[in-house]
N, C-alpha and C positions, 0 to 999 in steps of 0.2 A: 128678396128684393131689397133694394138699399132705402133706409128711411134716414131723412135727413136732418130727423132729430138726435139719433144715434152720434153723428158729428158736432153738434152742438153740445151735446153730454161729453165726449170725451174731451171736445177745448176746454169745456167748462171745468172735467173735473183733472186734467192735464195745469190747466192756467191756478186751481185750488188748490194740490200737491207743492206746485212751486211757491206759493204765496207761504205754505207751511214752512218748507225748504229753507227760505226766505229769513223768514221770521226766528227760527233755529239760528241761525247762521249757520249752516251746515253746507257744505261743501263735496259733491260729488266728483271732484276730478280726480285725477289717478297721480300720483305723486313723483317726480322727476328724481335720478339719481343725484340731482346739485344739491335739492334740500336734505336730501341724505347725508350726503356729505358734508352739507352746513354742520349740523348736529353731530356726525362723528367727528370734524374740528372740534367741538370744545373738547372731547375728552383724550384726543391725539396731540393737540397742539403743533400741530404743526407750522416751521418757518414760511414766508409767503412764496419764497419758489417750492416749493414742497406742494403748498395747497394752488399752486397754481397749475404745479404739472397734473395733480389732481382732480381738477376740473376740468383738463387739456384731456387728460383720459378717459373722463365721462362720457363728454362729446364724441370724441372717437368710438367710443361704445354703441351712441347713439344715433350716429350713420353707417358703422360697420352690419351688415346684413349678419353676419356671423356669431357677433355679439347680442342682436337685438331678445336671443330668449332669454336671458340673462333678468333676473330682479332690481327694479333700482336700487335697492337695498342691498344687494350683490356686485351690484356694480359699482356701489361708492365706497362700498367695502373694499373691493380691490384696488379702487384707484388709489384711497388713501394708503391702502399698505402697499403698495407699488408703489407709487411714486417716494411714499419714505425707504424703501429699500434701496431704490435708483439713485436718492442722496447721502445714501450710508446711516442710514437711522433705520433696524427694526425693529419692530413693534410684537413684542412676545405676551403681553400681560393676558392672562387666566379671562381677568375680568373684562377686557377689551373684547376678546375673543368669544366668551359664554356670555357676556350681557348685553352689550354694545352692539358690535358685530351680528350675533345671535349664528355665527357659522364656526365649524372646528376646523383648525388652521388646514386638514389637510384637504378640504373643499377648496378655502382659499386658495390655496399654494395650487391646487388644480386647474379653479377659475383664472389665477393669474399668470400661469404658464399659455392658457388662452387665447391673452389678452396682450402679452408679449411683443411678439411678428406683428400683429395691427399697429400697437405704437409705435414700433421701430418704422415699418413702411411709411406711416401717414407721419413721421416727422420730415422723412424724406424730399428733400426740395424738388426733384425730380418728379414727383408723385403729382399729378394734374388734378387730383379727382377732387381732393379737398379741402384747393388752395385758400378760401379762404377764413376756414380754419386754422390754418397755418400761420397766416397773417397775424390772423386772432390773438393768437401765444407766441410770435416769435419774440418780440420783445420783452415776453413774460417769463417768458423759462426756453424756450427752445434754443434762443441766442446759448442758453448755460447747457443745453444739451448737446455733450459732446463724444467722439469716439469709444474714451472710459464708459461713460455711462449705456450707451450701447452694447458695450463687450461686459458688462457687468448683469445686462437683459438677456443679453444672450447664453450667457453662463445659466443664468438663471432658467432660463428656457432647456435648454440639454440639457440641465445636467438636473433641475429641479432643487430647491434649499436646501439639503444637505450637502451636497455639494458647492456653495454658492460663496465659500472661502470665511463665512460666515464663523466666526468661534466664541462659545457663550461668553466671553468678555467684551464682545462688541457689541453685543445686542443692547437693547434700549429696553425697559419694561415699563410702559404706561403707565400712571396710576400707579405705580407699584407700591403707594401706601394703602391704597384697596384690596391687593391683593394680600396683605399678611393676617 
C-alpha cells in the first residue's frame, strides 16, 4: 500500500542531494565533443578555418545516426585530425596521440575513414536534411571547401593514410619539443 510519507522522504531527500550538489559545484552533465575540442586546440593550434571545419565536423557527428556511438572525446579527436589533414597539416606527434588524444593513430585513422562520406554528403548543397547546418559553416569554411579537398577525403577514404600521397617530409609534428 502506498504511504504518502514515503514521497515526502524522497523530495526531501532528492531536494538535499541537489543542495549538496550544489554547494560542490559539481556538475552532472555529460560533456559535448566542442569542449573536447576547445582543449585539443590549445595543443593543435590550429588556423581558424582548420578549427572551424572542425567543429563543422563535430556537428555532423552529432546528427549523423551512424556516428552517434562514437565518444565525444573520439569525435573531437577526429574532427581536429580531419579537418587538419583536409588543409594539408598532419598531425603525427607521440605525445598528441598517447596523451592528448588518449587513442593510437590506427583507431583514429579507422574512426576517420568513418567519418569521411558523412562530411563529404552533408557539405553537399543538394543534401536537404541538414540545411541549416550548412548555412551555419558556409561562410566559415565550406565557401573554402572545394573539389581538391573532396578528392583529397576521398583518397583518404579508399585508400586509408598510407596511401594518402602523404610523405614524412610533409607531415606536421605537434608539440614536437615534447616529444624529444
Amino acid at each position: 500500500m502506498f504511504n504518502g510519507k514515503f514521497s515526502i522522504i524522497y523530495t526531501f531527500e532528492g531536494h538535499y542531494w541537489h543542495k549538496i550538489l550544489s554547494a560542490l559545484d559539481f556538475n552532472l552533465g555529460a560533456p559535448h565533443s566542442l569542449q573536447f575540442l576547445r582543449r585539443y586546440r590549445f595543443y593543435v593550434e590550429p588556423d581558424s578555418r582548420t578549427y572551424q571545419f572542425a567543429k563543422y565536423i563535430c556537428e555532423v557527428a552529432s546528427v549523423c545516426y551512424s556516428l552517434a556511438h562514437y565518444l565525444p572525446s573520439t569525435v573531437a579527436a577526429t574532427a581536429i585530425w580531419l579537418a587538419s589533414y583536409t588543409f594539408g597539416r598532419t598531425l603525427v606527434s607521440n605525445y598528441l596521440f598517447d596523451e592528448v588524444f588518449k587513442l593510437d593513430q590506427a583507431t583514429l585513422f579507422s574512426t576517420a575513414r568513418s567519418f569521411v562520406d558523412h562530411v563529404i554528403n552533408f557539405a553537399n548543397p543538394d543534401e536537404d536534411k541538414i540545411y541549416a547546418l550548412r548555412e551555419k559553416y558556409q561562410d566559415l569554411v565550406l565557401d573554402e571547401f572545394t573539389t581538391e579537398h573532396i578528392s583529397k577525403l576521398n583518397d583518404f577514404f579508399d585508400y586509408g593514410y598510407e596511401y594518402s600521397g602523404l610523405s614524412s617530409t610533409s607531415t606536421y609534428s605537434a608539440l614536437s619539443i615534447l616529444d624529444k
